[in-house]
C-alpha positions in Angstrom: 2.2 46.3 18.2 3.5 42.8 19.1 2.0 40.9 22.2 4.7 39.2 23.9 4.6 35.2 23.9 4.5 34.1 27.6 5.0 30.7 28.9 1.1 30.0 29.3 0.2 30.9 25.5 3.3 29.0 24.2 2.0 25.7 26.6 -1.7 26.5 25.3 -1.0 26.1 21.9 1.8 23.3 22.1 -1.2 21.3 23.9 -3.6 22.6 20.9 -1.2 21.0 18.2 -0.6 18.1 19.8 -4.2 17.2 20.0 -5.1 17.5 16.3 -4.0 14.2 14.9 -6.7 12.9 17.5 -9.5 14.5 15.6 -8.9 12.3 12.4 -8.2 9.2 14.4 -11.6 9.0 16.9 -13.9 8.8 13.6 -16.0 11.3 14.4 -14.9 13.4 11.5 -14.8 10.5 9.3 -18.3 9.3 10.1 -19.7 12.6 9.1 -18.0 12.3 6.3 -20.7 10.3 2.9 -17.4 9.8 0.8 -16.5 6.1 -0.6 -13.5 4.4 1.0 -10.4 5.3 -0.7 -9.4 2.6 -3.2 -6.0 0.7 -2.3 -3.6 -1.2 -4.1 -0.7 -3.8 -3.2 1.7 -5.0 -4.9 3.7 -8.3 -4.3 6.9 -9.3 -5.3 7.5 -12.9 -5.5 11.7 -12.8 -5.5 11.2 -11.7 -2.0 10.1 -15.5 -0.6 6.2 -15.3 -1.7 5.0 -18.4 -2.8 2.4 -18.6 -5.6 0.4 -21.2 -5.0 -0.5 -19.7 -1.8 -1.7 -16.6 -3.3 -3.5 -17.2 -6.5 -6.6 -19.2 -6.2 -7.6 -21.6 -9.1 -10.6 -20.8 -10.2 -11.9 -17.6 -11.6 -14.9 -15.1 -10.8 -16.3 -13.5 -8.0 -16.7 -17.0 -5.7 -13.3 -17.7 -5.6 -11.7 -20.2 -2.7 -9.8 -18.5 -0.3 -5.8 -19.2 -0.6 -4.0 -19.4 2.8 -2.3 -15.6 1.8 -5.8 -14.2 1.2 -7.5 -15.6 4.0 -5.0 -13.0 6.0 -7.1 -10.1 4.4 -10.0 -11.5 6.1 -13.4 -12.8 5.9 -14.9 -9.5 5.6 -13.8 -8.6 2.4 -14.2 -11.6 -0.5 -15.0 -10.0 -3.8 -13.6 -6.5 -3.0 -10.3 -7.2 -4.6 -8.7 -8.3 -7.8 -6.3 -10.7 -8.4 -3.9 -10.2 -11.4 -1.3 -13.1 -12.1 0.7 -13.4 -15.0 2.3 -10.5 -15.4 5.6 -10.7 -15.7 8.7 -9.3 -18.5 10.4 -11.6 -20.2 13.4 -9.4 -21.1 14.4 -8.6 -17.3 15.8 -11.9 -16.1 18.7 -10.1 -13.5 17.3 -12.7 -10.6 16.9 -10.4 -7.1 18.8 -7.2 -9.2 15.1 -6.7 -10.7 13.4 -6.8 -7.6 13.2 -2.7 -8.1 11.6 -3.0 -11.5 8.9 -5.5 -11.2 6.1 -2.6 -11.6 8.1 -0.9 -14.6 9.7 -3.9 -16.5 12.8 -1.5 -17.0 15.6 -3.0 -18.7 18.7 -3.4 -17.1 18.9 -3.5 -13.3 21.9 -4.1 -11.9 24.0 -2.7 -14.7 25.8 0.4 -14.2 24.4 3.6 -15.5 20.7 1.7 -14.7 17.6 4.0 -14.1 14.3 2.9 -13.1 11.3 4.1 -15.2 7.5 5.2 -13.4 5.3 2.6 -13.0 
């Protein structure tokens, strides 16, 4: 036997859904929660206007000097990142056209027929 969906279940349950993002979001769930923070990672292109010498600090190690691009992660956090410079492929040199490949190093962007590989 069906039960008829009236106006005031429909409204009930509209108001139920809407309300479950909100249970992630106040912490309460999260606080109960012992797991780590999830791990990140971000990657920067430097053909899009970065410029290097604000990023990468020069010395090496754990007591690092904080660059004027780092210092925007905040003072909260030294030590609970790693910096990796140098990495760069020598055989991609299509200027801005290998913008899309920097994480790959897939030969030939910009040429017709071109396919990005996974990073």
């Amino acid at each position: 036997m069906t039960k008829a969906l009236t106006r005031r279940c429909f409204l009930r349950a509209a108001g139920v859904t809407m309300a479950l993002p909100l249970l992630e979001s106040n912490g309460t769930l999260a606080a109960a929660s012992s797991a780590p923070p999830p791990r990140r990672m971000l990657a920067m292109c430097f053909a899009l206007g970065l410029h290097a010498k604000n990023l990468f600090p020069t010395q090496t190690g754990r007591d690092f000097e904080q660059t004027p691009y780092l210092a925007q992660f905040g003072k909260h956090i030294p030590g609970q990142y790693t910096i990796v410079s140098g990495s760069s492929h020598p055989e991609v040199t299509r200027g801005h056209a290998s913008d899309n490949t920097f994480l790959t190093g897939a030969r030939g962007p910009g040429e017709p027929g071109f396919r990005n590989s996974v990073s």
